[in-house]
C-alpha positions as YAML, in Angstrom:
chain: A
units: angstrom
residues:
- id: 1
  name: UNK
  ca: [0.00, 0.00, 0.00]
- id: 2
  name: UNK
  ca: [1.27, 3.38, -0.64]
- id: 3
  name: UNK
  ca: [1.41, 6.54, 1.90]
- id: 4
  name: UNK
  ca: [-1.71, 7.81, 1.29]
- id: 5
  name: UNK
  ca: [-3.48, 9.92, 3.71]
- id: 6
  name: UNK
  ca: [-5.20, 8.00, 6.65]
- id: 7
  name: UNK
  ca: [-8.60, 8.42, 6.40]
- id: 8
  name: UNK
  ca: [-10.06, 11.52, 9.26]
- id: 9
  name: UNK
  ca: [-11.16, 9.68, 12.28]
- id: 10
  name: UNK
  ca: [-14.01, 12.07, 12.72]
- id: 11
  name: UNK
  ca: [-15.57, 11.72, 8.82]
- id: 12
  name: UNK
  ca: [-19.07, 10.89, 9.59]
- id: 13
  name: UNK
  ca: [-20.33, 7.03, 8.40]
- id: 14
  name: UNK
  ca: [-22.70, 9.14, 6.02]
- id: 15
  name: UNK
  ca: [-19.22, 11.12, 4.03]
- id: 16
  name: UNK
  ca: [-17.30, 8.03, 3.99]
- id: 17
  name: UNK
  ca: [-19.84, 5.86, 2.26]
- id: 18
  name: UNK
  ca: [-20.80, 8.42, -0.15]
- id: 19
  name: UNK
  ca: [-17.10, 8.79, -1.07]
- id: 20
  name: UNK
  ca: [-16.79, 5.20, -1.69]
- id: 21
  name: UNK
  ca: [-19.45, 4.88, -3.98]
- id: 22
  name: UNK
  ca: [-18.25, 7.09, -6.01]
- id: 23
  name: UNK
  ca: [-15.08, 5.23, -5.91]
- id: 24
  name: UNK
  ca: [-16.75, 2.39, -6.99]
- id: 25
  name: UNK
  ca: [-18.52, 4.24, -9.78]
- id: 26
  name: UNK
  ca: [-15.46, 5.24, -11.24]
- id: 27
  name: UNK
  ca: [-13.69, 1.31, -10.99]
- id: 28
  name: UNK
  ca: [-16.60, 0.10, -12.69]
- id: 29
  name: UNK
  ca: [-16.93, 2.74, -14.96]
- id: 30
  name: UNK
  ca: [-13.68, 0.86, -16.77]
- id: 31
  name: UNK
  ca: [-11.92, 4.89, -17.10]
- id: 32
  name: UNK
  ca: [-9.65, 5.09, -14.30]
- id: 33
  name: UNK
  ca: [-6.12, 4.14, -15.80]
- id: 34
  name: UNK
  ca: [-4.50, 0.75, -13.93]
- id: 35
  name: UNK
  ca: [-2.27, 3.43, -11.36]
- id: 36
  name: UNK
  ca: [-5.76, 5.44, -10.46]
- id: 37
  name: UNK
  ca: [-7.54, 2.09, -10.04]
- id: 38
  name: UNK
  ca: [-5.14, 0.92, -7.48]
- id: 39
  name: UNK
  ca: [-5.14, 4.18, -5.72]
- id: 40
  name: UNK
  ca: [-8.51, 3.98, -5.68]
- id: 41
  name: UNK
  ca: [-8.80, 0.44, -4.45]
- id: 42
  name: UNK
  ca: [-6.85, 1.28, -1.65]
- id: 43
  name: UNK
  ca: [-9.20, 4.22, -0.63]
- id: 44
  name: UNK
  ca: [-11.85, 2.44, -1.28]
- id: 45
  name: UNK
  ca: [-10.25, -0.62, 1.36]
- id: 46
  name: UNK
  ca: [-9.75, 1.93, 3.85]
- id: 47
  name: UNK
  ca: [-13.37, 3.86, 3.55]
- id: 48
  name: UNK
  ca: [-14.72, 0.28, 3.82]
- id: 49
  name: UNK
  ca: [-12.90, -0.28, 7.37]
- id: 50
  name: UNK
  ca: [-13.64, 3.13, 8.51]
- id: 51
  name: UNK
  ca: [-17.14, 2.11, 7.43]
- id: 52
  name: UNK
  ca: [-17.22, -1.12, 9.75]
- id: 53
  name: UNK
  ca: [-15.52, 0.82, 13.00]
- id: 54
  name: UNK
  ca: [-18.30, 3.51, 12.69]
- id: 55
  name: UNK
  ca: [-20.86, 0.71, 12.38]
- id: 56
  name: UNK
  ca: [-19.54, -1.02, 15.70]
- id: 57
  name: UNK
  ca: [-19.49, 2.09, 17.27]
- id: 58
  name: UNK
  ca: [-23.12, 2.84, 16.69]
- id: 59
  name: UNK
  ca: [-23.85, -1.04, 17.80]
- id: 60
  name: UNK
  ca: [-22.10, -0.78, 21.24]
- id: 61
  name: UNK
  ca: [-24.06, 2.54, 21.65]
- id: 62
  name: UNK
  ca: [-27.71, 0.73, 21.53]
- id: 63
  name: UNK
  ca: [-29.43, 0.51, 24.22]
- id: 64
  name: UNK
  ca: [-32.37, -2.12, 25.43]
- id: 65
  name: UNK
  ca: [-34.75, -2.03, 27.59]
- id: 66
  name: UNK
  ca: [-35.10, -4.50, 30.51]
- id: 67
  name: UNK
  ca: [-39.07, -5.28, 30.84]
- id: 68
  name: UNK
  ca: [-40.05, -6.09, 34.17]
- id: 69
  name: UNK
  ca: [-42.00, -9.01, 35.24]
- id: 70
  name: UNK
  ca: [-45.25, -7.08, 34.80]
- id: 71
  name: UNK
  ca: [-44.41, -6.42, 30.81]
- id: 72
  name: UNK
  ca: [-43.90, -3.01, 31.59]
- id: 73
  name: UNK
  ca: [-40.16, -1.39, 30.84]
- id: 74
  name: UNK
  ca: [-38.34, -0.19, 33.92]
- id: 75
  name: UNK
  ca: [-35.19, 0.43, 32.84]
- id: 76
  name: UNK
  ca: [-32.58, 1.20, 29.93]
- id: 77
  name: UNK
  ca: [-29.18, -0.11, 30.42]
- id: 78
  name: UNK
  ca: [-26.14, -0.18, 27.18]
- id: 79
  name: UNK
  ca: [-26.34, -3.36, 25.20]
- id: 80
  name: UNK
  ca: [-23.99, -6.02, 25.77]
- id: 81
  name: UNK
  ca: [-22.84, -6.89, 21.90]
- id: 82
  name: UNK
  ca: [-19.40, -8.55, 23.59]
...
């Protein structure tokens, strides 16, 4: 992989994925010559991990709610995804 710049650790899920589609538009597109394409690719790798840590994030951050005997919910405590 080549130095490229890391991807911003605060670029919002929404940015990122919009970015790599159009990354993807332009691989599939066949018009990116082969050194552009791999740049690309690589982007595109990283966007897709950046992706999947913003996803986990917003996972761990769901809450449930713990019904009581009664049917009726008494609490909200974090999700345990571990």
């Amino acid at each position: 992989m080549t130095d490229a710049a890391p991807i911003p650790a605060d670029l919002s899920f929404e940015d990122a994925l919009q970015r790599l589609e159009q990354i993807v538009s332009r691989l599939e597109s066949g018009q990116a010559p082969l050194e552009e394409s791999i740049t690309l690719y690589e982007e595109g790798a990283r966007l897709k991990a950046h992706c999947e840590d913003r996803l986990k994030a917003a996972q761990l951050r769901v809450e449930k709610i713990v019904v009581g005997a009664d049917g009726q919910a008494k609490a909200v405590e974090p999700a345990g995804f571990d």
